[in-house]
FIKOLZA-1660 file (N, C-alpha, C; in steps of 0.1 Angstrom, whole numbers, plus 5000, padded with zeros to 4 digits):
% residues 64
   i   px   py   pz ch aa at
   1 2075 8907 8016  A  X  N
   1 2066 8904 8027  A  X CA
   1 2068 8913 8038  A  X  C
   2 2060 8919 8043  A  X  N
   2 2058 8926 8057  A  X CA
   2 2064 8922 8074  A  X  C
   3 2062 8925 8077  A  X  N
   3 2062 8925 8092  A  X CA
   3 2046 8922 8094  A  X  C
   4 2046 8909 8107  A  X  N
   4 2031 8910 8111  A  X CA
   4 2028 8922 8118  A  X  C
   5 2017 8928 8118  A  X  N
   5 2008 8933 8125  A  X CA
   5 2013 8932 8138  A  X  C
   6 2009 8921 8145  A  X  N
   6 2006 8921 8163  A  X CA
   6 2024 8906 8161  A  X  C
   7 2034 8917 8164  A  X  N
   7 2046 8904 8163  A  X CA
   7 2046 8895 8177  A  X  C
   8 2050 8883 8173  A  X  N
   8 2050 8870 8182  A  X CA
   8 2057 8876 8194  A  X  C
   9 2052 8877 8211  A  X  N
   9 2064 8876 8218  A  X CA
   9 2070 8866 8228  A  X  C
  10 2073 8863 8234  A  X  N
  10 2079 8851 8238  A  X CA
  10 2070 8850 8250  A  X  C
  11 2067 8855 8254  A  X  N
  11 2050 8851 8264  A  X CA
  11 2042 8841 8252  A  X  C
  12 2034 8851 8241  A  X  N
  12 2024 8844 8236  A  X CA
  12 2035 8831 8230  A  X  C
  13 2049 8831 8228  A  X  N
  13 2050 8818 8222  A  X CA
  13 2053 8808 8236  A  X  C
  14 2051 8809 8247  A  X  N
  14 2053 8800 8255  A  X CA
  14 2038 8795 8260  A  X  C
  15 2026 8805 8255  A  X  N
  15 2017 8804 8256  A  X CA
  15 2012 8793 8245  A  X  C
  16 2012 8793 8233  A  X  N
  16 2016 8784 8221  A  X CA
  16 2016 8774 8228  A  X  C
  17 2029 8772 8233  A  X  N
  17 2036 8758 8232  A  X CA
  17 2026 8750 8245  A  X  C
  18 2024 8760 8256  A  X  N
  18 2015 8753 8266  A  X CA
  18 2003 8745 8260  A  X  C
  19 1995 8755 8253  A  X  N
  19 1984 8747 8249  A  X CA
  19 1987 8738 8239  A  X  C
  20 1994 8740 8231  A  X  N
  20 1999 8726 8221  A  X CA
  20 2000 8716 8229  A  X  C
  21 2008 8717 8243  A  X  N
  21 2010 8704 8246  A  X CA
  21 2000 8700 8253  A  X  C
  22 1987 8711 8262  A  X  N
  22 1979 8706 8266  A  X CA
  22 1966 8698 8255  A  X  C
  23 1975 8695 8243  A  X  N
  23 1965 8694 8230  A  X CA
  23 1954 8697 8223  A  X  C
  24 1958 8713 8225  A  X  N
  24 1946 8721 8220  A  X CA
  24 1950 8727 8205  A  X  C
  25 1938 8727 8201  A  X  N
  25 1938 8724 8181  A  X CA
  25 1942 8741 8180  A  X  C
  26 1947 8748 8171  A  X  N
  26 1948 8755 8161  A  X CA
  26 1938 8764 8164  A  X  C
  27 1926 8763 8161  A  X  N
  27 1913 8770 8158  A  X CA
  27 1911 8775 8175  A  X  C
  28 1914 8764 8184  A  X  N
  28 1910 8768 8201  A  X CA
  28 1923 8779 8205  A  X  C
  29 1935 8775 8203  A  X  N
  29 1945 8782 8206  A  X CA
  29 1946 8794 8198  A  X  C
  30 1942 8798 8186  A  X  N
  30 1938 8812 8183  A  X CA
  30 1929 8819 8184  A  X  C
  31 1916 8816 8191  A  X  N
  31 1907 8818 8201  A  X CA
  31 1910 8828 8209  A  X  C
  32 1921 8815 8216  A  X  N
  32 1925 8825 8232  A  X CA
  32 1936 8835 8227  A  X  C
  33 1947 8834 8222  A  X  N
  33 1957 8842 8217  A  X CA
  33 1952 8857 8207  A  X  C
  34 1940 8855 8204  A  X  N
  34 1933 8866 8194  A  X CA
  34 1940 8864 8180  A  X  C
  35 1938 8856 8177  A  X  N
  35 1949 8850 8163  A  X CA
  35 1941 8844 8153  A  X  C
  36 1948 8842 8143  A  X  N
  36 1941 8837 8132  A  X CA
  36 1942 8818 8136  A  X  C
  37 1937 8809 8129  A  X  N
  37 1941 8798 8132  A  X CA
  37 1949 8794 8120  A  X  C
  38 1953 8803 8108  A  X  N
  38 1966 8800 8101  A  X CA
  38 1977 8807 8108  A  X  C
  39 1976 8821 8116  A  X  N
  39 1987 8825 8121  A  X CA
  39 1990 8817 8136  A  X  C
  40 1983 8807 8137  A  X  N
  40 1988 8799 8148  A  X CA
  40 1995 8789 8145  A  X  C
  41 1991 8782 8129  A  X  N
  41 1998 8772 8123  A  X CA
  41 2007 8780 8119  A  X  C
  42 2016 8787 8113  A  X  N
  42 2025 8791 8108  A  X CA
  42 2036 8794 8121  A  X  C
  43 2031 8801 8133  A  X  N
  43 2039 8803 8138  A  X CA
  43 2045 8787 8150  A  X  C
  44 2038 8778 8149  A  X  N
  44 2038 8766 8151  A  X CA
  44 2048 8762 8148  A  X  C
  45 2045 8758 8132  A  X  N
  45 2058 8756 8125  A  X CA
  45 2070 8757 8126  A  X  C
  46 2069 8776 8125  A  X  N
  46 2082 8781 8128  A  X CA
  46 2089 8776 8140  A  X  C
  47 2082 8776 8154  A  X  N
  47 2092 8772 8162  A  X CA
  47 2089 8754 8166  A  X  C
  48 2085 8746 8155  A  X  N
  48 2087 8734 8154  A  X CA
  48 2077 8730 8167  A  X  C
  49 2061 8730 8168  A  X  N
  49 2054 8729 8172  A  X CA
  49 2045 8717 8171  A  X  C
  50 2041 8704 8175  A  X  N
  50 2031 8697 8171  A  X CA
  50 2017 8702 8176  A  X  C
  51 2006 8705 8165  A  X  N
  51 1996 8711 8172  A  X CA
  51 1988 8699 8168  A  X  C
  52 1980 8699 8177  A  X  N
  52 1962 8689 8175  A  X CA
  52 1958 8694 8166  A  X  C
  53 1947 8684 8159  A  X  N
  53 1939 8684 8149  A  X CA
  53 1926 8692 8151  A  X  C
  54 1918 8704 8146  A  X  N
  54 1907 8704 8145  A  X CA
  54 1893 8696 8143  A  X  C
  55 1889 8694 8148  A  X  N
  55 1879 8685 8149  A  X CA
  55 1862 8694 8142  A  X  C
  56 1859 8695 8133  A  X  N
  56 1847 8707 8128  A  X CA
  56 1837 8700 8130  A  X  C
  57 1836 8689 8133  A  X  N
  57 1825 8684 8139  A  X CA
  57 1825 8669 8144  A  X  C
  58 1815 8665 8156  A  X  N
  58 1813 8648 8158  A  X CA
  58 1808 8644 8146  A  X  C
  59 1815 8629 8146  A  X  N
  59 1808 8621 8135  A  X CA
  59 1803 8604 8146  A  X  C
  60 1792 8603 8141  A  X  N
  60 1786 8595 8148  A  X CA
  60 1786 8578 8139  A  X  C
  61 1797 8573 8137  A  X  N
  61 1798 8559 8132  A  X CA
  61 1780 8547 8133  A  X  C
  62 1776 8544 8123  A  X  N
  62 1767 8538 8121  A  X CA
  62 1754 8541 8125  A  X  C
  63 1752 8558 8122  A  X  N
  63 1742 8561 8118  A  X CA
  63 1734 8570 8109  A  X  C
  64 1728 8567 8099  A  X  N
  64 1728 8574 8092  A  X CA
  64 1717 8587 8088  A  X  C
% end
């Protein structure tokens, strides 16, 4: 296995952890970071991150 490309640095992982806790999903937080939204979950992980759920779209209960 490689070395990433663009390595994690302790800005962008405090940047991570801000929006995690401001509970922003995966997909939004590698948006802003220029990241993949697997390379947001993985580096999540690594430093033991709870991230929000993506949401790919509203669902509108009892209508069909």
């Amino acid at each position: 296995m490689s070395a990433p490309e663009f390595p994690w640095t302790p800005e962008k992982d405090g940047l991570l952890r801000s929006l995690a806790a401001a509970g922003e999903s995966a997909a939004a937080i590698a948006t802003l970071l220029k990241r993949t939204p697997d390379a947001v979950r993985s580096r999540a992980k690594v430093l033991k991150i709870k991230l929000a759920r993506s949401q790919p779209g509203r669902k509108v209960k009892g209508k069909s």
